[in-house]
C-alpha positions, -999 to 999 in steps of 0.1 A, spaced: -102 -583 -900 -132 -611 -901 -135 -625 -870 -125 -664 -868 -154 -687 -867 -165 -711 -839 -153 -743 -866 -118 -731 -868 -114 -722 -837 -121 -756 -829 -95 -768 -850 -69 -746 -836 -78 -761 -805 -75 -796 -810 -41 -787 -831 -28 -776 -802 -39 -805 -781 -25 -829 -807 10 -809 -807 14 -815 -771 2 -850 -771 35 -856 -797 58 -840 -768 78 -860 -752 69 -858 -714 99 -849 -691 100 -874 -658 96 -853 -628 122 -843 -610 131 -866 -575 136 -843 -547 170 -844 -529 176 -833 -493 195 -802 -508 161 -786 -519 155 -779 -482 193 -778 -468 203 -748 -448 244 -738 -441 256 -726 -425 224 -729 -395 233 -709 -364 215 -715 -336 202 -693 -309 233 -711 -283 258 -695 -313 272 -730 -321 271 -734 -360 261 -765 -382 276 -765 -414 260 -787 -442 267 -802 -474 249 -825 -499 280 -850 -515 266 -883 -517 295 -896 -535 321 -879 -515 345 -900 -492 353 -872 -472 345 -836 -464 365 -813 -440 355 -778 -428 389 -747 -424 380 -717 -405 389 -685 -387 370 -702 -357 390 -736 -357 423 -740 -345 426 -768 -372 401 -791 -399 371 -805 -387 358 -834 -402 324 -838 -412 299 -869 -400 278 -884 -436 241 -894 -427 220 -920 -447 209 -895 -471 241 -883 -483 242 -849 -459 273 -840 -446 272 -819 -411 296 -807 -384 287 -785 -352 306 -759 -333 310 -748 -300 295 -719 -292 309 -687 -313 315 -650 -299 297 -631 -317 314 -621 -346 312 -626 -388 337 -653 -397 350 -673 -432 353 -709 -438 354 -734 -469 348 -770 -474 372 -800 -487 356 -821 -507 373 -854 -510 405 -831 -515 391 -802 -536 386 -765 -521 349 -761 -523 327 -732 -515 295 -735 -494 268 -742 -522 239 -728 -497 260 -696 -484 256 -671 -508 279 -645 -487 314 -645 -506 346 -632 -493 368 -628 -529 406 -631 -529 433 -635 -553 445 -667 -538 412 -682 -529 376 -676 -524 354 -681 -489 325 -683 -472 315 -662 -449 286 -659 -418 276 -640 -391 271 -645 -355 247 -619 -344 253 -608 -304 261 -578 -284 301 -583 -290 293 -582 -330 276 -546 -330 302 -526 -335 306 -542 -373 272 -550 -379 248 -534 -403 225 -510 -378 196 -490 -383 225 -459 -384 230 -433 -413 254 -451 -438 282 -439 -460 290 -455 -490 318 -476 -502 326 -470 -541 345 -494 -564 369 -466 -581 389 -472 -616 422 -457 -623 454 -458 -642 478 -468 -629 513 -455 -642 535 -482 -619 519 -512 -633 506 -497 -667 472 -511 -666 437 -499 -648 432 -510 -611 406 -508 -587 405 -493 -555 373 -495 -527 367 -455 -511 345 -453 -481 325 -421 -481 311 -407 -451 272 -402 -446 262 -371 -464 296 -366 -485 276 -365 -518 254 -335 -503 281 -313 -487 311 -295 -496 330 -301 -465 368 -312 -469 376 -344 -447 407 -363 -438 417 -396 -455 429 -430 -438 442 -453 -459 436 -488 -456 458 -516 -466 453 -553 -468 465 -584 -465 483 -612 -487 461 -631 -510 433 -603 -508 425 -576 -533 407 -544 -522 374 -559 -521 388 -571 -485 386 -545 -462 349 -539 -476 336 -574 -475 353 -598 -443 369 -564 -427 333 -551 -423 354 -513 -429 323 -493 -440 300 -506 -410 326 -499 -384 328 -467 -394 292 -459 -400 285 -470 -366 316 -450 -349 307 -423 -364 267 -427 -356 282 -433 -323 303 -398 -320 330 -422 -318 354 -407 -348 358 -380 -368 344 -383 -403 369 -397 -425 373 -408 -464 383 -445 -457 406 -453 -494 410 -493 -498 432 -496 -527 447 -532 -545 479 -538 -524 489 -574 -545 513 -566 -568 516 -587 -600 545 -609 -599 569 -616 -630 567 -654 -644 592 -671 -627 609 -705 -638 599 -733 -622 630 -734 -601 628 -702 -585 591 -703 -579 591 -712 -545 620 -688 -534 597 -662 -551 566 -672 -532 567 -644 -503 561 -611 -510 597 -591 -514 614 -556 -509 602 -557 -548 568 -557 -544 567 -534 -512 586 -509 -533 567 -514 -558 534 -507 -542 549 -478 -520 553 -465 -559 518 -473 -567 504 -453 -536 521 -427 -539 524 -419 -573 488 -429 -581 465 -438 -555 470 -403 -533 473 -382 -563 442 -396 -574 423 -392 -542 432 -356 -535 426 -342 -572 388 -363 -572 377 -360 -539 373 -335 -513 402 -342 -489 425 -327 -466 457 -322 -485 481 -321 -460 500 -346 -432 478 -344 -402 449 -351 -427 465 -381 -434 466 -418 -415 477 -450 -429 473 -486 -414 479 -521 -428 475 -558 -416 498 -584 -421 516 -577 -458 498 -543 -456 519 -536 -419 550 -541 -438 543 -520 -469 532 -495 -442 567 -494 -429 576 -492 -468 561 -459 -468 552 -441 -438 587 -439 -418 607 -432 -456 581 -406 -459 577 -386 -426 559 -357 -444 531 -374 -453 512 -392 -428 507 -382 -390 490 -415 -382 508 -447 -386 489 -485 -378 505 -518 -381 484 -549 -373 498 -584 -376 534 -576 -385 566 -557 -376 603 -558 -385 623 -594 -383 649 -597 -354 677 -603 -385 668 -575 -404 665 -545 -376 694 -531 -388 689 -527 -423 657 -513 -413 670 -485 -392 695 -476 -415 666 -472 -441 647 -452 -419 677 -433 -402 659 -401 -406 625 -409 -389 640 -429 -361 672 -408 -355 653 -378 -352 625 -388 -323 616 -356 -313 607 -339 -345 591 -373 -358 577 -372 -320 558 -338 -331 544 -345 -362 533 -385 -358 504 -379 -333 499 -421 -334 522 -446 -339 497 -479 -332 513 -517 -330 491 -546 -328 493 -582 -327 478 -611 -315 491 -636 -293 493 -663 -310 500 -649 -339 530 -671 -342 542 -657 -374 537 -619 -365 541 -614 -328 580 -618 -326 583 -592 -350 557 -565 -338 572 -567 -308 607 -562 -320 592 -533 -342 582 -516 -307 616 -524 -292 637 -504 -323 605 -477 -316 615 -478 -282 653 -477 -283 652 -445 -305 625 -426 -283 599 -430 -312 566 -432 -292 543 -453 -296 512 -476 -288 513 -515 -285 486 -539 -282 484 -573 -276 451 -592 -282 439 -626 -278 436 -645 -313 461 -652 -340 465 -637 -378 429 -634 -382 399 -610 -396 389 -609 -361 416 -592 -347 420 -566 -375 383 -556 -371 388 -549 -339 419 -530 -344 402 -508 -370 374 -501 -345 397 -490 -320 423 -473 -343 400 -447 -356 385 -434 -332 422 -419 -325 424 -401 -356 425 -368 -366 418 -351 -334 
């Protein structure tokens, strides 16, 4: 090919000069204080300013697992809208924004704690109370998003499977606790704001537990349409939808687990443990079930005053029969928090109908209310007790 000659590259050149000469110029962009903004900013005290850029907004509040209510937020001259905590334990904790009367995630907080309800934020407060969930310099398992048919619902779900350091190399057979959630959540929860596999990488750096398959599955159950009528009657989470889900773990989600994984098959391989919604489809299955699981957990919920007797006649057999359940549930673990005003009446009453049928059992009662920050902490010291 001839090379191109000094005259037309020339021409080319001034082509080119005259082409972008025709283009319109775009104004530069005016910087805003949300170029530089930072939220949420903890400080080395642990109080926490949150931040928002809403110029136009009339009012912004702040909901969170640290506030006892809604804080509102101060607007400065530039359109910036801040609040500042007390000081925080240590601890990772989830908050939105209300913007002039709209749920609105934190534009600057790119750490996401998904739902079926609702989306939030979430942020860490690093200290020396915090390390037993935080992410160490420890060997780590992993925690695999897991596809499956499910026969119950007809349609593929999801489940989250924690997977001890060095599964993948090994051929060793390990136990399996199964994890349940809470209402509004999906299985992403445990894995995400429950901080599941990093408590149990660092117990188990720690000589703390034994190593365990952690299963997370999808506890919401689709609901029916419902006319508009009923729809509030309809709201809570019924026998329905515990039965339902006992279905879908039992049926499905175990079956699954023990034919793809390399589990122990058997009862005193197995523990189960559940917050809130999870506690009560817990005591859906485990009690109605005594063959199956030697460890039983329930965090943040328990059996209603005006339904104890319906649920002892439903779980005649494992209450009726307290020393044979006695010998084969090694741990039967209640906790609640005190002002958990919608949950600590009825754990407690739970360990009163354990009590007056000689079921043993272990209660705890911790600060805090029907929060991620009590169920962390019950995980951390629930598994240790497993499986020895």
């Amino acid at each position: 090919m001839p090379k191109p000659t000094v005259l037309a590259s020339a021409v080319a050149a001034g082509l080119l000069c005259l082409t972008a000469a025709a283009q319109p110029q775009r104004a530069p962009r005016t910087p805003t204080p949300n170029d530089t903004l930072v939220s949420p900013d903890v400080a080395s005290d642990h109080r926490a300013t949150f931040r928002i850029y809403a110029p136009k907004a009339s009012e912004v509040t702040l909901g969170g697992d640290f506030l006892t209510g809604r804080a509102t937020l101060e607007k400065d001259d530039k359109g910036v809208w801040s609040f500042t905590t007390e000081p925080l334990t240590p601890d990772f904790y989830s908050y939105s924004f209300t913007v002039d009367g709209v749920r609105t995630l934190d534009p600057k907080n790119p750490q996401i704690k998904p739902g079926i309800t609702s989306n939030d934020n979430m942020f860490e407060v690093p200290g020396r109370e915090a390390a037993f969930e935080d992410t160490l310099p420890v060997p780590h398992g992993d925690v695999r998003i897991v596809w499956y048919q499910s026969s119950t619902l007809d349609t593929i779900r999801s489940m989250h499977i924690y997977t001890p350091p060095g599964y993948d190399g090994g051929n060793t057979r390990y136990p399996v606790l199964y994890l349940l959630h809470g209402s509004g959540d999906d299985d992403a929860g445990w894995s995400t704001m429950g901080r599941a596999g990093f408590i149990m990488d660092n117990l188990l750096a720690a000589k703390k537990a034994k190593p365990m398959l952690v299963v997370m599955p999808n506890g919401s159950m689709p609901r029916p349409a419902v006319p508009p009528s009923t729809e509030v009657a309809s709201a809570a989470p019924g026998a329905s939808a515990q039965d339902k889900f006992a279905d879908e773990l039992l049926k499905n989600i175990v079956p699954y687990v023990e034919k793809n994984y390399r589990v122990l098959a058997n009862q005193q391989s197995r523990a189960i443990a559940g917050l809130s919604m999870g506690g009560g489809q817990t005591l859906r299955v485990a009690p109605r079930n005594p063959d199956l699981f030697a460890y039983i957990g329930v965090w943040s919920s328990g059996v209603n005053p005006q339904t104890t007797a319906g649920f002892e006649q439903l779980n005649a057999a494992f209450l009726d029969h307290a020393d044979k359940t006695n010998k084969t549930v090694k741990v039967f673990w209640v906790g609640v928090g005190e002002k958990d005003t919608g949950a600590n009446a009825s754990a407690k009453n739970l360990v009163a109908v354990l009590n007056k049928h000689g079921v043993k059992n272990e209660f705890h009662e911790s600060t805090g209310a029907h929060t991620w920050i009590n169920w962390r902490h019950y995980l951390n010291d629930y598994a240790p007790l497993l499986f020895r």
